[in-house]
C-alpha beads as a LAMMPS data file, in Angstrom:
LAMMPS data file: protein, C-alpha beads

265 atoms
264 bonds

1 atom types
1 bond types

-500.0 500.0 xlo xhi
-500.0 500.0 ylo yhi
-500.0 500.0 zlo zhi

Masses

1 110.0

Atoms # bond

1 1 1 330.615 -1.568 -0.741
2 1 1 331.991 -4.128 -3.359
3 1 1 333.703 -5.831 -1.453
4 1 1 330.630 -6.265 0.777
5 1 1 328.685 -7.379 -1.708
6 1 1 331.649 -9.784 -2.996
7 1 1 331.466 -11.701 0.625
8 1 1 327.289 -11.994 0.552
9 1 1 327.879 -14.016 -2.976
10 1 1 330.383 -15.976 -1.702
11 1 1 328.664 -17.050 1.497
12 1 1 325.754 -18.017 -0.417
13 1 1 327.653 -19.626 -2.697
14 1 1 329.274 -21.674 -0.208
15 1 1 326.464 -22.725 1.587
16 1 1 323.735 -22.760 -1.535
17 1 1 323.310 -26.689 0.195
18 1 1 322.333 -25.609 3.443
19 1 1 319.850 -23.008 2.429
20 1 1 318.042 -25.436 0.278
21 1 1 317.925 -27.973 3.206
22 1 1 316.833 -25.466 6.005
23 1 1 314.473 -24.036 3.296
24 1 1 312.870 -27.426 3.129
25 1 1 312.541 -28.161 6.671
26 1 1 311.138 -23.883 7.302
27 1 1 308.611 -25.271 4.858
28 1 1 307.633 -28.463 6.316
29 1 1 307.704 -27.121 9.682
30 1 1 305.318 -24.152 9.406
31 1 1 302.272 -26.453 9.081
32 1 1 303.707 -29.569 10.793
33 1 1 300.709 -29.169 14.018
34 1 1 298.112 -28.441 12.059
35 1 1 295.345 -30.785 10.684
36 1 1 294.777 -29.010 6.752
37 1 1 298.639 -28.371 6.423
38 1 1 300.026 -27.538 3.322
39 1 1 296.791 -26.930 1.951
40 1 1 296.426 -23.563 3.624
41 1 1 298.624 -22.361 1.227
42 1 1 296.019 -22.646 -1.419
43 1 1 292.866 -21.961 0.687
44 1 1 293.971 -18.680 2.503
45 1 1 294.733 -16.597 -0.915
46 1 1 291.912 -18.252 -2.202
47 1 1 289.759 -17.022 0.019
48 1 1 291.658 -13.629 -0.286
49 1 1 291.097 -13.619 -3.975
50 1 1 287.061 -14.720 -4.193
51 1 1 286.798 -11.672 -1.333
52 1 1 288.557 -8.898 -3.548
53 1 1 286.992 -10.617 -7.042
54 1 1 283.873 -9.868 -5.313
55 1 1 284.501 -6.435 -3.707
56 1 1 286.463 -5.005 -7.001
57 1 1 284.747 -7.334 -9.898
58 1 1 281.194 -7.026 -8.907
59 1 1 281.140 -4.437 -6.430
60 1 1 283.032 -1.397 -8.042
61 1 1 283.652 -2.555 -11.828
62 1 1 279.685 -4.556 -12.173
63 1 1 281.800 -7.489 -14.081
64 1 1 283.253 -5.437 -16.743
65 1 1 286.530 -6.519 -17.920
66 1 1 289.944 -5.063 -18.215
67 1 1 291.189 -4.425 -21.769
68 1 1 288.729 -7.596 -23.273
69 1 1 290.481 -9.634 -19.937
70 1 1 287.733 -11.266 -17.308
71 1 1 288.534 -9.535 -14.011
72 1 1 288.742 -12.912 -12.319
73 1 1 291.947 -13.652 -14.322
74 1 1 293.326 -10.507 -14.436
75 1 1 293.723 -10.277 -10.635
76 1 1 294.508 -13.428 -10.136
77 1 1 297.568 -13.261 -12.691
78 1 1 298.622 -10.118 -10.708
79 1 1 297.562 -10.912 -6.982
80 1 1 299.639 -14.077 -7.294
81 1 1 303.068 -12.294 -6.981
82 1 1 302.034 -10.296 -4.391
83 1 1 300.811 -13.291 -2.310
84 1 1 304.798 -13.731 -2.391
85 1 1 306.140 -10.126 -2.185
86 1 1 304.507 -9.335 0.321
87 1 1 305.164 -12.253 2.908
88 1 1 309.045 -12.245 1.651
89 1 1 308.892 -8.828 2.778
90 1 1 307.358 -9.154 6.112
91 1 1 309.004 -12.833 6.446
92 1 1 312.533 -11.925 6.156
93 1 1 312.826 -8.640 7.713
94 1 1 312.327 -10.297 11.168
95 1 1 313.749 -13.210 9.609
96 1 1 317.550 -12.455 11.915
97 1 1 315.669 -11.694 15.199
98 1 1 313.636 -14.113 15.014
99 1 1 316.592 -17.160 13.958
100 1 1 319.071 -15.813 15.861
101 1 1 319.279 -18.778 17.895
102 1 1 320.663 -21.266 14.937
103 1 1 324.060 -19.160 14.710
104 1 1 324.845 -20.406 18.033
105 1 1 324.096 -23.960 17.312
106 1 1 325.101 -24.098 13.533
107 1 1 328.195 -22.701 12.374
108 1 1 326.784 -20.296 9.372
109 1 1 327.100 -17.373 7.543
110 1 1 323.866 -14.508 9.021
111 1 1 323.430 -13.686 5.418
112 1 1 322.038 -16.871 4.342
113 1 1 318.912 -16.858 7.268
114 1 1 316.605 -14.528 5.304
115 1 1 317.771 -16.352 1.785
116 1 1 316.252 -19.549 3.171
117 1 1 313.590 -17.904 4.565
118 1 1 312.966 -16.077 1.087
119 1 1 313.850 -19.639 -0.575
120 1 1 311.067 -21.459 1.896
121 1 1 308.755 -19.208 0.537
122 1 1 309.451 -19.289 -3.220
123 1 1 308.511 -23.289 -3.066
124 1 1 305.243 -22.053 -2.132
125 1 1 304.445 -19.336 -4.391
126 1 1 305.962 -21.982 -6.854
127 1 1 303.067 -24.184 -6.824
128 1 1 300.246 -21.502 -6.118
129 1 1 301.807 -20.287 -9.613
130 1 1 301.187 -23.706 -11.209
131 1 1 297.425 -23.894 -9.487
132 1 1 296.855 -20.533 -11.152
133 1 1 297.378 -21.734 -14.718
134 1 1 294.559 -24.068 -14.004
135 1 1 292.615 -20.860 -13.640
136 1 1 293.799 -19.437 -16.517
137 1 1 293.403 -22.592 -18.916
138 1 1 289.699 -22.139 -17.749
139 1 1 289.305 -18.903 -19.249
140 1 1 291.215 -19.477 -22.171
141 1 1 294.827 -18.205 -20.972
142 1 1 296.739 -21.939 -21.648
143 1 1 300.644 -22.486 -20.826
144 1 1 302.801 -21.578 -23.578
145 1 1 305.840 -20.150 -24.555
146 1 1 305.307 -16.896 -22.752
147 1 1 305.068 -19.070 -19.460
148 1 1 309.091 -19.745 -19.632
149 1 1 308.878 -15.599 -18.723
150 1 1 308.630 -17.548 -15.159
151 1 1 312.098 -18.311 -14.952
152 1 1 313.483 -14.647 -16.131
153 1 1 310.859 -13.109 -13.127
154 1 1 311.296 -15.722 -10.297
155 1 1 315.311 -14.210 -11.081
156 1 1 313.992 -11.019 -10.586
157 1 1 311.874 -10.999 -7.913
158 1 1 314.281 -13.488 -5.923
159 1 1 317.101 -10.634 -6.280
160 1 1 315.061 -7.568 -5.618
161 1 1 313.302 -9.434 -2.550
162 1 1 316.480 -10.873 -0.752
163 1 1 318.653 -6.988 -1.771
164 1 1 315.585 -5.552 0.839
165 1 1 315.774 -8.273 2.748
166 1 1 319.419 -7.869 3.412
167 1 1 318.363 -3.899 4.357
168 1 1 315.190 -4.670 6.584
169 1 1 316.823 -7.666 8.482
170 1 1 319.667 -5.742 9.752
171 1 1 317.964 -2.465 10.474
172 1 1 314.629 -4.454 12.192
173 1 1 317.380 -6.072 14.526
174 1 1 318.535 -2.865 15.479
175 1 1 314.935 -0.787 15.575
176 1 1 312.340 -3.126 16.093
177 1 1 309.331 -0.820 15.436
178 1 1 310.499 -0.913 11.812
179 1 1 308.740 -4.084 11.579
180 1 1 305.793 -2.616 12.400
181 1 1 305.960 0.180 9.617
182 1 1 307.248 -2.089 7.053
183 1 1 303.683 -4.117 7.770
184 1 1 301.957 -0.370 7.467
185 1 1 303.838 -0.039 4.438
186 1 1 302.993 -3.375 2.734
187 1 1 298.948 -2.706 3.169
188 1 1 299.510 0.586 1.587
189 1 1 301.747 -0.490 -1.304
190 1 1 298.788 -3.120 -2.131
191 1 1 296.454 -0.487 -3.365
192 1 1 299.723 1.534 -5.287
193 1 1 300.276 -1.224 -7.594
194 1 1 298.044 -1.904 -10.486
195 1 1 296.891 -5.387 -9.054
196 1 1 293.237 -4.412 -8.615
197 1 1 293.093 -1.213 -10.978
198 1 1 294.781 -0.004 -13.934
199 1 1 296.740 3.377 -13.794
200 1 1 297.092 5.973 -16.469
201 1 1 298.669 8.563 -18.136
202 1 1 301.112 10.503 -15.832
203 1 1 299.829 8.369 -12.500
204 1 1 301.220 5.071 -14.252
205 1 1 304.846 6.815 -14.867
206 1 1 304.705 7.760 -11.432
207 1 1 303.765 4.625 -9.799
208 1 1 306.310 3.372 -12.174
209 1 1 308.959 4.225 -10.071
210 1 1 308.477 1.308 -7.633
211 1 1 309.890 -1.526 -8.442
212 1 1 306.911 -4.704 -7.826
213 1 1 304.826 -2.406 -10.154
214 1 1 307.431 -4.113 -13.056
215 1 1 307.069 -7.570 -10.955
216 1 1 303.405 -7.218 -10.844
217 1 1 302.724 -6.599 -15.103
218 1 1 305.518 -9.045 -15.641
219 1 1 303.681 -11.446 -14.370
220 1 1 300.158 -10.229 -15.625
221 1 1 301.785 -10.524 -18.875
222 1 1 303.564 -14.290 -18.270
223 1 1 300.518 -15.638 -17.241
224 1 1 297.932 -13.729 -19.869
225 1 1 300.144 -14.279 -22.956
226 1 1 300.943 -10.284 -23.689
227 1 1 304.190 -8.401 -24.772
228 1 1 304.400 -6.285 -22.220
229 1 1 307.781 -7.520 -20.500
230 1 1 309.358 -7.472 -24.223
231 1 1 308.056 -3.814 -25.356
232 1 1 309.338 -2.586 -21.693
233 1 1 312.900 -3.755 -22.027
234 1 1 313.706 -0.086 -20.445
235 1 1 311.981 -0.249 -17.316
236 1 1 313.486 -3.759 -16.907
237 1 1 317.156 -1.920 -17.099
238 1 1 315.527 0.570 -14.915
239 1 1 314.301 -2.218 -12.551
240 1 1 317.573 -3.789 -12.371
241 1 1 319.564 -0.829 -11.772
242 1 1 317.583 -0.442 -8.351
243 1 1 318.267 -4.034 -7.867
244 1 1 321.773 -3.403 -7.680
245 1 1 322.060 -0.859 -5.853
246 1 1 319.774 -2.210 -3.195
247 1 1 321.822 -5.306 -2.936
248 1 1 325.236 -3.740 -2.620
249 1 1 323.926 -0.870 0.294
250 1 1 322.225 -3.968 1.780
251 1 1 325.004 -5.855 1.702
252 1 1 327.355 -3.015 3.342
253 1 1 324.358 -2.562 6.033
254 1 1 324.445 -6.489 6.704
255 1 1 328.254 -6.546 7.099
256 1 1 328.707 -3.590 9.231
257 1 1 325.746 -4.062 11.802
258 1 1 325.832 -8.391 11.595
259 1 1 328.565 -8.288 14.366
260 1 1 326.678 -6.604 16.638
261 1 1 322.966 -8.328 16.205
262 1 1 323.891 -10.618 19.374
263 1 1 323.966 -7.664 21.230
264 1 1 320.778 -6.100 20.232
265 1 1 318.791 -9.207 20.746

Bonds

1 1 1 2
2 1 2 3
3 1 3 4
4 1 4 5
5 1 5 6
6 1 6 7
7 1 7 8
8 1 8 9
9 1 9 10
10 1 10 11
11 1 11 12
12 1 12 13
13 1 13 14
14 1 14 15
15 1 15 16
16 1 16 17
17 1 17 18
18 1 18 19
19 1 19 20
20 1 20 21
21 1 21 22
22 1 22 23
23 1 23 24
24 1 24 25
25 1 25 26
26 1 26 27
27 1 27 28
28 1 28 29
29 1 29 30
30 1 30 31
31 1 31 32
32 1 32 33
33 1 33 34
34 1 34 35
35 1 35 36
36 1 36 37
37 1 37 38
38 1 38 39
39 1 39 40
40 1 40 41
41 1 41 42
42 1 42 43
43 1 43 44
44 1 44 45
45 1 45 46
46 1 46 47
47 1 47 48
48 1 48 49
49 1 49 50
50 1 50 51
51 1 51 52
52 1 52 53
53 1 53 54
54 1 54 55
55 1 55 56
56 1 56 57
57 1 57 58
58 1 58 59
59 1 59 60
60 1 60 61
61 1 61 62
62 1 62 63
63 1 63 64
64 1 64 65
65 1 65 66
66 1 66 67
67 1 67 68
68 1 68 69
69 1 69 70
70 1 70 71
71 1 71 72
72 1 72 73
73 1 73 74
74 1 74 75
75 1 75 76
76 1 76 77
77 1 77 78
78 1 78 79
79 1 79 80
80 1 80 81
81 1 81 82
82 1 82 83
83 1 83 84
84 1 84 85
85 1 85 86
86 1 86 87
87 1 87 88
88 1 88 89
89 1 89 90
90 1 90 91
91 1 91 92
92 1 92 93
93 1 93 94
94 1 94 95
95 1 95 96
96 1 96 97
97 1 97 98
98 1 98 99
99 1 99 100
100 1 100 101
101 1 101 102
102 1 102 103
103 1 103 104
104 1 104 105
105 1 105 106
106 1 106 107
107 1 107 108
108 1 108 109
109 1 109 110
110 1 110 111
111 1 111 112
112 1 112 113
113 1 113 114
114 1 114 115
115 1 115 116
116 1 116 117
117 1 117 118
118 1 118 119
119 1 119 120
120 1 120 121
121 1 121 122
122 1 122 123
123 1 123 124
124 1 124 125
125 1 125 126
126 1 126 127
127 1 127 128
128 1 128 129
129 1 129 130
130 1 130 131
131 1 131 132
132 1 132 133
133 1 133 134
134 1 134 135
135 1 135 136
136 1 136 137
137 1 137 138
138 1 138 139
139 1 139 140
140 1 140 141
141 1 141 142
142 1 142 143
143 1 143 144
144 1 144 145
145 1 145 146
146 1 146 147
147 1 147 148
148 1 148 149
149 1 149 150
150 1 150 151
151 1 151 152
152 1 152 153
153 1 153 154
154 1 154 155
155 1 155 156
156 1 156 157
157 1 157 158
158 1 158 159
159 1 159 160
160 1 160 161
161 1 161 162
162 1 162 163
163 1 163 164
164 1 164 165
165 1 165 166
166 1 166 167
167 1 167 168
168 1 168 169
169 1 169 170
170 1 170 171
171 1 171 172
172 1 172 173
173 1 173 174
174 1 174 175
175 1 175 176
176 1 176 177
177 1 177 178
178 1 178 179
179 1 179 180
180 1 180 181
181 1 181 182
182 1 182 183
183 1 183 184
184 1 184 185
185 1 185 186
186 1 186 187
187 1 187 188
188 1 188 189
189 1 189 190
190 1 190 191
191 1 191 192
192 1 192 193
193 1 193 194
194 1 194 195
195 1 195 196
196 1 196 197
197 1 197 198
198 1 198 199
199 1 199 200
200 1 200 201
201 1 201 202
202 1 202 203
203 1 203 204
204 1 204 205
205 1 205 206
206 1 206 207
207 1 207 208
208 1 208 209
209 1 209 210
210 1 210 211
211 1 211 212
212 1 212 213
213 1 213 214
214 1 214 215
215 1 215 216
216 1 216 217
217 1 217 218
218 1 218 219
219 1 219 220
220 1 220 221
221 1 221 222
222 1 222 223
223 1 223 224
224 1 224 225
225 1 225 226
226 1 226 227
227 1 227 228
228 1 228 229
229 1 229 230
230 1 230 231
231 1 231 232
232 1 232 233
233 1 233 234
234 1 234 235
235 1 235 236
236 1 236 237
237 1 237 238
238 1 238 239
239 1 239 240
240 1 240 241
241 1 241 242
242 1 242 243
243 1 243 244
244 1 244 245
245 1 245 246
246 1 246 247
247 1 247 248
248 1 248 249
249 1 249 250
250 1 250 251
251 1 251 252
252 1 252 253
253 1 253 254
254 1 254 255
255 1 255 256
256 1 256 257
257 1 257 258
258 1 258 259
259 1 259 260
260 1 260 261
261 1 261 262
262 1 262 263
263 1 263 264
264 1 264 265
């Protein structure tokens, strides 16, 4: 197991240059035939968000806000992570089947085709986080030292995110139809996670157990200028215990099936 877990660092290591370049070009090329382009990063969750601000904010809660917060900023400072969980999710677990094709032209390691997929991805949810805190100066949230949280959870959610995707890329390859329940799975998780409500009492501990619940608050609290990330210094140990051990079965997974992917595809 370590010394599975030793080889996935040192592959990335070794080829940290190519994953930023392929990265790039998985970005550019997503939106390289259509007309709007990049900008449908900004106008699909934005479209997302005025849809759930008016179903949840108006509909269910009649405009009341969440501990003195506005709903509109609450959600959005929690939604925005999730724009990126999710899609890493989804993204890299057919990420191998669906790339396959590059290892036979490129000489590279199969670890590093969901990082750059996961990498691609970050760029974008890098700049729909910037956009945000436009949204947040509006309502009185402005950039300050909490905001440098960003770099401690883009760590976190990069390592969680690509230990799954090391786990879901090799066993998709194998079973296909897991792709299909991991997508189930996301649209349920959506509503488990305090992004549009607020758990409490012994529901919170319990939904406390999944991991994006601590991604999710961490970012609530980066964005709205809170403690929370500093008074839960215990679920972060907790949060990156699970890290760990996702990476290094992931990475024993991803070594012992990665031979035979060719076969199964």
């Amino acid at each position: 197991m370590f010394k599975s877990a030793k080889a996935i660092l040192s592959e990335l290591q070794s080829s940290k240059y190519l994953i930023m370049r392929l990265a790039t070009y998985e970005t550019k090329s997503n939106y390289s035939m259509q007309y709007l382009g990049f900008l449908w990063e900004f106008v699909t969750p934005l479209l997302q968000i005025a849809v759930y601000w008016f179903v949840f904010g108006f509909g269910i809660r009649s405009g009341r806000p969440i501990d003195g917060v506005p709903f509109l900023p609450w959600l959005v400072a929690g939604i925005v992570v999730w724009f990126f969980i999710a899609a890493a999710i989804t993204s890299t677990a057919r990420s191998v089947y669906s790339k396959i094709g590059l290892v036979s032209k490129m000489s590279f390691p199969i670890s590093t085709i969901p990082a750059y997929v996961l990498l691609s991805l970050f760029y974008r949810h890098a700049i729909l986080v910037a956009v945000s805190y436009v949204l947040m100066w509006a309502f009185g949230y402005p950039m300050g030292l909490h905001s440098l949280w960003f770099i401690y959870l883009a760590i976190s959610a990069l390592a969680l995110l690509y230990s799954l995707a090391l786990i879901t890329s090799a066993l998709t390859t194998i079973v296909r139809d897991l792709q299909n329940l991991l997508q189930s799975l996301m649209r349920m998780l959506m509503y488990l996670t305090p992004i549009f409500w607020v758990p409490t009492g012994r529901l919170a501990e319990v939904l406390q157990i999944n991991p994006l619940y601590y991604l999710i608050e961490g970012y609530r609290s980066m964005f709205l200028g809170t403690d929370w990330l500093a008074n839960n210094w215990a679920y972060g140990l907790y949060y990156w215990a699970i890290v760990l051990v996702l990476f290094f079965v992931g990475s024993m997974i991803h070594m012992r099936f990665r031979r035979y992917f060719i076969d199964y595809i």
